[in-house]
C-alpha atoms as one frame of an Amber mdcrd trajectory, in Angstrom:
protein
  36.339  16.999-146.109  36.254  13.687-144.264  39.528  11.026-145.062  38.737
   8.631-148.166  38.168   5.618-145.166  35.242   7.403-143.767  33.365   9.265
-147.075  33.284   5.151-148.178  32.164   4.405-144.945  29.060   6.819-145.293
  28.407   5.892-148.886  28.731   2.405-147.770  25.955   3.650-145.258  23.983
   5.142-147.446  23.587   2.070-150.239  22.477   0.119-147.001  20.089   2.999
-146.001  18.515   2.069-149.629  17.509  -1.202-148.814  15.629   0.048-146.273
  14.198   2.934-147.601  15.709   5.293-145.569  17.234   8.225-147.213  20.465
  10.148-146.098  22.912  13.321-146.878  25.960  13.846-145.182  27.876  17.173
-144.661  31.034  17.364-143.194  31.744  20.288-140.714  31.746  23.458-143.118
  27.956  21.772-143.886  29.062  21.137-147.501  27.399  18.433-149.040  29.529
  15.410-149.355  27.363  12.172-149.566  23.242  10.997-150.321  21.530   8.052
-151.603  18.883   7.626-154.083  16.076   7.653-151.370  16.680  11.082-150.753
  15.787  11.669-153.881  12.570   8.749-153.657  11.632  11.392-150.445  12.214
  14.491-152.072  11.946  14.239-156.153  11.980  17.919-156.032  15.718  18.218
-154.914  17.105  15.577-157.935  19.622  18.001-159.756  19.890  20.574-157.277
  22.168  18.641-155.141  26.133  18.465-155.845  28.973  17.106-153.763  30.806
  20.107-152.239  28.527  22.546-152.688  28.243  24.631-149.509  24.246  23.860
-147.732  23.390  27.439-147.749  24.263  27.878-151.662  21.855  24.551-152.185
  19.247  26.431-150.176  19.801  29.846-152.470  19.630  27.666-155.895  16.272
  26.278-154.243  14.089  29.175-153.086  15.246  30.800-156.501  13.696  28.627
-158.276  10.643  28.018-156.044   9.854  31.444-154.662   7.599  33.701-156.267
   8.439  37.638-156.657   6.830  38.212-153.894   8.321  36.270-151.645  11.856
  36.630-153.517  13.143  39.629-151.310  12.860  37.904-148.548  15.193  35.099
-149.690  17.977  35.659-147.092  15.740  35.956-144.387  15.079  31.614-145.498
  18.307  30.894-146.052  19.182  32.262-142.712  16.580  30.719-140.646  17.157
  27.472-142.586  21.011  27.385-142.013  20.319  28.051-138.327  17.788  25.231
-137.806  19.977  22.835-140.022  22.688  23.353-136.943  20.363  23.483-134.426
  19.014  20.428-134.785  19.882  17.565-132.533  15.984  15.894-131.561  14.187
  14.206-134.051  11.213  15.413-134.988   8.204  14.414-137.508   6.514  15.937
-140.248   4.260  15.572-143.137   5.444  15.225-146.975   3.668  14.018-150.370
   1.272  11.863-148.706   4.130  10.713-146.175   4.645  11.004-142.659   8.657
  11.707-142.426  10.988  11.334-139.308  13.865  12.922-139.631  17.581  12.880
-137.446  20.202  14.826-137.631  23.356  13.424-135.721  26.977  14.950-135.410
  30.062  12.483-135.890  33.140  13.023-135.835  35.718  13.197-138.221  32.911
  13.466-140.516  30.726  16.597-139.757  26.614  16.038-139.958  24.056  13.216
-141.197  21.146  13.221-142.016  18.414  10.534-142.495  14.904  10.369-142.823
  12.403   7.400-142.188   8.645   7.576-143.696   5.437   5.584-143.224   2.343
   6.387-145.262   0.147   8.704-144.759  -3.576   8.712-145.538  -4.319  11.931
-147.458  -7.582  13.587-145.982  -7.897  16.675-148.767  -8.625  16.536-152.524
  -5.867  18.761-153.816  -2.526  17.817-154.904   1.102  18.506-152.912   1.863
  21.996-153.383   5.498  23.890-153.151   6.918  24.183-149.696   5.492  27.799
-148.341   8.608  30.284-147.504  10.787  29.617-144.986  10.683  25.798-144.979
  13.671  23.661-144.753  14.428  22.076-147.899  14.622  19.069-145.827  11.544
  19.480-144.223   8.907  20.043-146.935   5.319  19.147-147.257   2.984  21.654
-146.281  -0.723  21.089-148.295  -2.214  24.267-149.229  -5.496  24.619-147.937
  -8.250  25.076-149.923 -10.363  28.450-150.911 -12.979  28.468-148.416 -15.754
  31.026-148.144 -17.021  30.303-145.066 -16.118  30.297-141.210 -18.488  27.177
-140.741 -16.439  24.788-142.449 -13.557  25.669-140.797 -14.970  24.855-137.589
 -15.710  21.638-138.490 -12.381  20.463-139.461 -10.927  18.241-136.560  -7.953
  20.611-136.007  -7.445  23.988-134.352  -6.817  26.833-136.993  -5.528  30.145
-135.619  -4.993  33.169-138.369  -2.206  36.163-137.121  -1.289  39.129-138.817
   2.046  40.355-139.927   2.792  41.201-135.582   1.665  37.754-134.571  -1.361
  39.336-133.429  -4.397  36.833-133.456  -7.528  37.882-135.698  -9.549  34.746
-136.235  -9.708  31.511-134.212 -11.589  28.467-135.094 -13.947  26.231-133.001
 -11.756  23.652-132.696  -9.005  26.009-131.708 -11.229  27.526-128.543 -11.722
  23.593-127.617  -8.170  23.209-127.473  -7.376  26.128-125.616 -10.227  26.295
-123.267 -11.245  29.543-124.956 -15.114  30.491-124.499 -15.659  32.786-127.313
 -13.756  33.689-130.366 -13.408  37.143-129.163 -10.877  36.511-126.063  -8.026
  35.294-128.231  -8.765  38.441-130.919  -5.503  40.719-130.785  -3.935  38.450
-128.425  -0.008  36.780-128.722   0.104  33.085-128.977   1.857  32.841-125.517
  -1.148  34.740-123.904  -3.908  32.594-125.145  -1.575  29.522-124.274  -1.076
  31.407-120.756  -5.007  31.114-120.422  -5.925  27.656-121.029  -3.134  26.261
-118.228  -4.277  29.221-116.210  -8.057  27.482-116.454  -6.976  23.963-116.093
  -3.277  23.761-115.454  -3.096  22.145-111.789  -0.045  20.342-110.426   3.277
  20.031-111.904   3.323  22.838-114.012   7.071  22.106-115.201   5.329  21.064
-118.822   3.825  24.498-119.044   7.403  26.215-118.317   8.439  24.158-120.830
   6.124  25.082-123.227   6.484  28.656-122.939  10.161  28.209-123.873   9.213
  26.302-127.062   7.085  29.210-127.995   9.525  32.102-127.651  11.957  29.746
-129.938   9.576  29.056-132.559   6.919  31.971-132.784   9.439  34.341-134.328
   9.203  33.310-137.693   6.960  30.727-139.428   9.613  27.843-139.452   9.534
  24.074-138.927   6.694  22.360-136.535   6.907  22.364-133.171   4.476  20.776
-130.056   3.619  22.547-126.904   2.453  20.389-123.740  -0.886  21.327-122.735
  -3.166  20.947-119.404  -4.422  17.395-118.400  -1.190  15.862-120.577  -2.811
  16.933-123.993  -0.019  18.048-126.526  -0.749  19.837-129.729   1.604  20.098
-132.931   1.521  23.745-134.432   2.205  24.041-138.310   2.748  27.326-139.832
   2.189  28.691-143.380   3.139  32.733-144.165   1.155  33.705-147.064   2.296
  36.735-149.588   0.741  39.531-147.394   2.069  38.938-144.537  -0.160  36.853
-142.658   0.718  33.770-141.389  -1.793  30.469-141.146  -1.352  28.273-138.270
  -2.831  24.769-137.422  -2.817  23.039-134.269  -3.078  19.243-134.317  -4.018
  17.278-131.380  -1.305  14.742-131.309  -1.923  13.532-127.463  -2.657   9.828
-128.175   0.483  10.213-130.510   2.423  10.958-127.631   1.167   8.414-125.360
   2.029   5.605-127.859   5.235   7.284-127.942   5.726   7.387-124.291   4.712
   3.547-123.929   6.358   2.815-126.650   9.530   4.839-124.551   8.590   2.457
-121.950   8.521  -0.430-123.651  12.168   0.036-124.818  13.078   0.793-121.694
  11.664  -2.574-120.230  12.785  -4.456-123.262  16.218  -2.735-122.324  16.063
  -3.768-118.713  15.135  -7.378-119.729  17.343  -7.945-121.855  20.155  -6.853
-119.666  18.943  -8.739-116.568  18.349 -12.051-119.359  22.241 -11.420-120.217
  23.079 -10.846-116.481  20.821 -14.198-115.660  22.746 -15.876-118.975  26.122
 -15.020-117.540  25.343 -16.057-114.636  24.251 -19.197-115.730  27.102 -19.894
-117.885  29.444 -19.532-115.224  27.473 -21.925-112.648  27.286 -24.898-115.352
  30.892 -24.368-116.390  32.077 -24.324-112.460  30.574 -27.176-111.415  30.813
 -30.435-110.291  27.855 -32.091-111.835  28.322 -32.770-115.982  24.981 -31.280
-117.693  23.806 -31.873-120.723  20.809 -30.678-122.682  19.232 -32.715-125.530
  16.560 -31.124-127.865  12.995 -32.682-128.633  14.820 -33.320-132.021  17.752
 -35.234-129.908  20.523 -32.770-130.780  22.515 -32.202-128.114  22.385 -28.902
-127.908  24.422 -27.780-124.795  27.503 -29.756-122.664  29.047 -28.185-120.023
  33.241 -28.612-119.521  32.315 -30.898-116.761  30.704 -33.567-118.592  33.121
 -33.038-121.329  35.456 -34.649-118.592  33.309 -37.063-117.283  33.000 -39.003
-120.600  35.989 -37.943-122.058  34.099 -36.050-124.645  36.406 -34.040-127.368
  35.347 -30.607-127.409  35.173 -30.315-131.158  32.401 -33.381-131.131  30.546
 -31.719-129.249  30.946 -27.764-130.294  29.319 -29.110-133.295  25.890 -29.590
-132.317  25.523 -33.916-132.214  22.458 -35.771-131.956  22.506 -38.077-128.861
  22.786 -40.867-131.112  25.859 -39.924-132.318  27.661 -39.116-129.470  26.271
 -42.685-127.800  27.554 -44.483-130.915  31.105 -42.524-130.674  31.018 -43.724
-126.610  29.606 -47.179-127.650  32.844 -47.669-130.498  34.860 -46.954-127.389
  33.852 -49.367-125.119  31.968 -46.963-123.030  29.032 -49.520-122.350  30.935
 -52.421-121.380  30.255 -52.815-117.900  27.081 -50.873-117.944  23.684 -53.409
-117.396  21.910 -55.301-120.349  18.856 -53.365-119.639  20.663 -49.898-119.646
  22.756 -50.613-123.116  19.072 -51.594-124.405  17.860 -48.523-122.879  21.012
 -46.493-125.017  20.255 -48.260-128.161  16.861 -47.109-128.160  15.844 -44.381
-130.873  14.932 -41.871-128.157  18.352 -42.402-126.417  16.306 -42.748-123.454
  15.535 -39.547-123.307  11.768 -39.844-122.898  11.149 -40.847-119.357  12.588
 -39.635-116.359  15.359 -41.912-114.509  18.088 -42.385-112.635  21.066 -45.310
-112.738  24.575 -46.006-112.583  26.750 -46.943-114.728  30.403 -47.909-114.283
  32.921 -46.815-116.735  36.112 -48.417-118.507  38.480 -46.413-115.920  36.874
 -47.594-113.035  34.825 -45.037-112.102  30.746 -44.661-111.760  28.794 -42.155
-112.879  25.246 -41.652-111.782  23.074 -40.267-115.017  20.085 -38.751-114.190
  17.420 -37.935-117.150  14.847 -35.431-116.788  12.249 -34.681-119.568  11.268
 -31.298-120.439   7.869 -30.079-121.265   7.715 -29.570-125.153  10.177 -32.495
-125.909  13.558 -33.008-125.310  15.428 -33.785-121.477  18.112 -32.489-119.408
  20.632 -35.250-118.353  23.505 -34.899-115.674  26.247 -36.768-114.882  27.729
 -37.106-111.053  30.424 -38.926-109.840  29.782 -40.741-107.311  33.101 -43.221
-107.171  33.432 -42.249-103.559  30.082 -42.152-102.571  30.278 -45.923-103.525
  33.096 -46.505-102.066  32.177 -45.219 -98.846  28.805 -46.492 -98.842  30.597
 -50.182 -99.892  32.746 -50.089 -97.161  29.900 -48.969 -95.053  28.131 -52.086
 -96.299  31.142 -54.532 -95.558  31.586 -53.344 -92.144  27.803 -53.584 -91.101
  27.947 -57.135 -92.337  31.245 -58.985 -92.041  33.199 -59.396 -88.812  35.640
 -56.968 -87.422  38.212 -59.399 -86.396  38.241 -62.173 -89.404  36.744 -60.481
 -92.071  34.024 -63.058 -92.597  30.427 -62.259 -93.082  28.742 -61.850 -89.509
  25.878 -63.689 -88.076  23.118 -61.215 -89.597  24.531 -61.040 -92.800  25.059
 -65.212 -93.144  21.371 -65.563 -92.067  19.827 -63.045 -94.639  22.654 -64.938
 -97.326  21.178 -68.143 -95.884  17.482 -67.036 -96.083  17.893 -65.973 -99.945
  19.223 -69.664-100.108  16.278 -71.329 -98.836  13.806 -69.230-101.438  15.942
 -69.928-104.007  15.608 -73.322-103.429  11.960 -73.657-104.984  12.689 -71.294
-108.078  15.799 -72.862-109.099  15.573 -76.327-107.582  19.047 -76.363-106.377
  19.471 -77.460-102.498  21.979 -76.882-100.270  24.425 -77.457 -96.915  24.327
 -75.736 -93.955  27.860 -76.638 -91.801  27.872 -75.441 -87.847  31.368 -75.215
 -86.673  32.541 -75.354 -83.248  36.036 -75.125 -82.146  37.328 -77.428 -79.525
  39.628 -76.563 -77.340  39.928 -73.413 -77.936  38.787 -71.550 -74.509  42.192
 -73.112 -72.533  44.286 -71.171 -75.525  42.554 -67.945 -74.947  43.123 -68.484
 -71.286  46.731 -69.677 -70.919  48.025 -67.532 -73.753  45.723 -64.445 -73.603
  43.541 -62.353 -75.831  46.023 -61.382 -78.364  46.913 -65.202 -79.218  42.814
 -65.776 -79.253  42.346 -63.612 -81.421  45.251 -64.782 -84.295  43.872 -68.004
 -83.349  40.513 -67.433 -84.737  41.869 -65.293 -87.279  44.298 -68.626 -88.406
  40.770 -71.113 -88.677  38.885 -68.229 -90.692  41.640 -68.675 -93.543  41.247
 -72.536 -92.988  37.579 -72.579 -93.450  38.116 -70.288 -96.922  40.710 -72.102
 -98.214  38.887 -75.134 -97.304  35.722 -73.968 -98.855  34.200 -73.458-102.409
  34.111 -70.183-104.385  30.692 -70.229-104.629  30.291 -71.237-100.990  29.942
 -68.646 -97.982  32.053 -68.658 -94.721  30.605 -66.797 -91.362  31.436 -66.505
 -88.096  28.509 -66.537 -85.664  30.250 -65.348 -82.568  33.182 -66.075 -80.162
  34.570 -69.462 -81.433  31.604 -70.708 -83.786  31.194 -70.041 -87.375  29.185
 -71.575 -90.143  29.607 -72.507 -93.654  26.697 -72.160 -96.208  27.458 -74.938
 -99.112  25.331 -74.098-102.555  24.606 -76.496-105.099  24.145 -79.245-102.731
  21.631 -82.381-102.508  23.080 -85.585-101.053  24.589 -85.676 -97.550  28.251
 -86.970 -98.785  28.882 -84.021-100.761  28.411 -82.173 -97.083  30.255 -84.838
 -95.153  33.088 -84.364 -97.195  33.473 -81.504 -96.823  33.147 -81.392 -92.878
  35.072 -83.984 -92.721  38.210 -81.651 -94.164  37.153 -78.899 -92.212  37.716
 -81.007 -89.221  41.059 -82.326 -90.931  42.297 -78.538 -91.613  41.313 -77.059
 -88.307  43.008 -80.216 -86.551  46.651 -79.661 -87.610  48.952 -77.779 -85.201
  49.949 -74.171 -85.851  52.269 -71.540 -84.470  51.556 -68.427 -82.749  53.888
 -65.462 -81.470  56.416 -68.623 -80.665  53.324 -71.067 -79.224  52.745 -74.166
 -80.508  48.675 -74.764 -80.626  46.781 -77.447 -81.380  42.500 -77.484 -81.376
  39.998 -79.412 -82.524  36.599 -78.680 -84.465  33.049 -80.148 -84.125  30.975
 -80.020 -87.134  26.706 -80.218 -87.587  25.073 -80.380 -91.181  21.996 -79.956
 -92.251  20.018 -80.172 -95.890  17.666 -78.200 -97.844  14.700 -78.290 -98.497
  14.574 -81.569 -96.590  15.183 -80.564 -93.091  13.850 -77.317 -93.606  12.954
 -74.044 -95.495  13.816 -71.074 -92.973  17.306 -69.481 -92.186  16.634 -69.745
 -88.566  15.401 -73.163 -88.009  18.181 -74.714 -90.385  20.853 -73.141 -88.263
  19.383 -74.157 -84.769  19.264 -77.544 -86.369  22.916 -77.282 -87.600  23.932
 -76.017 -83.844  21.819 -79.611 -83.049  24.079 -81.620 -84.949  26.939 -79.912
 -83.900  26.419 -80.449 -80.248  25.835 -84.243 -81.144  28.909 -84.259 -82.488
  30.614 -82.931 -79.276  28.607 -85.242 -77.373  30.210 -88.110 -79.371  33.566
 -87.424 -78.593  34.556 -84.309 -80.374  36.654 -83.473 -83.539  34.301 -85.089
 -85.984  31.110 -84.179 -88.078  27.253 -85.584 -87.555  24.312 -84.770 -89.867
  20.936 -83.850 -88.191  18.706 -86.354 -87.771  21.233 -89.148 -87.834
């Protein structure tokens, strides 16, 4: 007997089983019976009461055929009980047969530490005769009943026109009669050529007449047929030529003679086999899904990028570890299954937002989240860092959004930005850079009515200092009136240099020439004091040109060539002082 663990286990089993309507018994490994459930007895009403825990199987089988055989058939009750033990044991392939109106498949599976189960699974079965169930015929299983005894029939005729092959053999398994059917099956062409014959011969014949090919099937076949044509026992199926298969059914009757049918069951076994193939795709698929899943997992939760997917109901269902860092999401937030609103809200309450765009927080306080048309922004975030979110709608609802830093990227492409427009040596903006500055000015001007200054400086004096004193000097020199003209200068007002020892200064906000003599007149001031150099004591000068807008022009170029102008008259007038063009 099995421990106490495992007999609950089966029981356990079993009470399951019900709910499916699947019916089990369980012996354990001297096949007594230790465990069934009450669809055995739905299955097989006949057995209710004959059935008791311990009992050994081949007493259950002796209390059955003595109460089911007739006297007759009594004396050969140990010939049942034997061949019933020894398929019982045997068994290890499933197999199918009929039973009260029910077409039963039946298991039988080892396990250890327990000994043998059992089960049996039925579907209905129409029933093609007018006469009730009758007792199993000698020789059955007790577990496989269900043979319907044919009716009296007087006449050959009608037995050829049932759909299934008949075959009657005496007492020596000797054919006698054949039915039409039967000769179809068997490629037989008269009744006469099976007469006398063995089973195996006739089956001999009809892959002798069409067997061609792989005739491993028919090997196979004829090794079915020495196990089974000893004795009427359970059904069995035999492969025949051009992949037919037939299922042979046997019923002994009191004199000996023993009643065969043979049921074409080929398109049974080609559902079966593409049902077998099925499985074995679904099988494959679903292992190569897993392997695909796995490897998926493992890509989002290595990389760089943060990914997040949002549902057309705007839960956001997935959120790789990445993102998770990105927006310094906590994991248990998120292992719950948000919508997008909530987790923008929690992000919002934190400040998240702050330095993100007006349009882009109106974009986030949107119902859809923003989830419903494809873009791509940045947005900087409290730390200091900015992320570029990218939002990709998927087909059916819902998007896939990502998160990248690209700090760095920024960085770099800021620094790339500063160096293509500001000079190398002072750190101002450079002449390309002060013209398009200058340009965006000048339209400005119309849109927002607010004019401005244009200053053109030129220092004086300052070739004899690069000469006498060298390059090195020069170069602090210039350096020295760059942090004159800032410091001189407005916030809001932009400082260039043009080239060698000129620069310019773009004054906003401006609209009466005072306001841009003033201020001229302290760059001039500022650039005129003495300074000190590596132990040199300098001293230049500066000329200064001005120039309005809109009123002495609209266009970057032609308001600093005017400047330059003004600057020049300013040189021409005796240096370190300011004019304004046109005066």
């Amino acid at each position: 007997m099995p421990d106490d663990s495992r007999l609950r286990l089966i029981r356990a089993l079993g009470d399951t089983l019900d709910g499916l309507d699947v019916a089990l018994c369980a012996f354990d490994d001297s096949d007594c019976t230790i465990a069934w459930n009450r669809t055995f007895f739905k299955f097989f009403p006949e057995h209710d009461g004959y059935v008791h825990e311990g009992e050994p199987y081949e007493a259950n089988l002796r209390r059955f055929y003595n109460q089911r055989l007739d006297a007759q058939e009594l004396p050969n009750i140990e010939r049942y009980i034997t061949a019933g033990v020894e398929r019982h044991r045997a068994q290890t392939r499933p197999y199918s047969f009929e039973h009260r109106g029910l077409r039963v498949h039946v298991s039988s599976l080892p396990i250890d530490g327990v000994g043998r189960v059992r089960v049996w699974r039925a579907e209905a079965l129409p029933v093609q005769n007018t006469h009730p169930a009758q007792a199993a015929p000698a020789g059955a299983d007790i577990h496989e009943p269900g043979y319907l005894r044919s009716p009296v029939i007087e006449s050959t005729e009608l037995f050829d026109r049932i759909p299934d092959g008949l075959m009657i053999c005496a007492e020596d398994q000797r054919i006698q009669w054949v039915n039409q059917p039967f000769m179809q099956m068997y490629n037989l062409s008269d009744r006469a050529v099976a007469a006398g014959k063995a089973f195996d011969e006739v089956y001999r014949h009809a892959w002798s007449v069409e067997g061609q090919g792989d005739m491993a099937p028919f090997y196979d076949g004829l090794s079915i047929l020495q196990e089974h044509m000893r004795f009427a026992g359970a059904p069995f199926e035999v492969p025949l030529p051009r992949s037919r298969w037939s299922r042979v059914i046997a019923k002994q009757g009191s004199d000996g003679t023993v009643f065969y049918a043979h049921v074409d069951i080929t398109e049974f076994k080609r559902q079966q086999r593409l049902l077998a193939q099925a499985e074995r795709s679904a099988r494959d698929s679903e292992a190569q899904l897993r392997e695909k899943s796995i490897l998926l997992e493992a890509t989002l939760e290595n990389m760089d990028q943060g990914v997040a997917k949002i549902s057309a109901t705007g839960v956001v269902e997935l959120c790789n570890r990445r993102a998770l860092e990105l927006l310094e999401l906590p994991a248990e937030l998120m292992e719950s299954k948000p919508t997008l609103m909530n987790v923008l809200a929690y992000l919002r309450a934190r400040g998240e937002f702050k330095g993100a765009s007006q349009d882009i927080q109106d974009m986030l306080l949107h119902s859809s989240g923003g989830i419903d048309q494809q873009q791509v922004y940045d947005r900087p975030r409290p730390d200091g860092r900015i992320l570029e979110v990218q939002t990709v709608p998927i087909k059916g609802g819902g998007a896939l959004r990502t998160f990248t830093d690209v700090t760095q990227r920024k960085q770099a492409e800021q620094q790339i930005r500063h160096v293509a427009e500001h000079d190398g040596l002072t750190g101002l903006l450079n002449r390309t850079a002060f013209l398009q500055a200058l340009q965006a000015a000048a339209t400005d001007v119309h849109r927002l009515g607010r004019g401005f200054a244009v200053l053109y400086v030129d220092l004086d004096g300052f070739k004899p200092v690069n000469d006498r004193y060298g390059h090195a000097v020069g170069d602090q020199l210039l350096v020295w009136v760059a942090r004159q003209l800032t410091q001189a200068a407005r916030e809001d007002d932009l400082v260039a240099r043009l080239g060698g020892d000129e620069f310019a200064l773009l004054q906003r906000g401006v609209s009466d020439r005072e306001s841009a003599y003033r201020l001229a007149d302290r760059l001039v001031q500022a650039l005129g004091r003495p300074t000190q150099i590596e132990a040199h004591a300098l001293q230049i000068g500066a000329s200064v040109g001005i120039v309005l807008s809109p009123s002495d022009g609209a266009e970057a170029e032609e308001l600093l060539r005017k400047a330059d102008s003004a600057m020049y008259l300013a040189k021409a007038t005796g240096r370190g002082c300011a004019r304004i063009y046109g005066t």
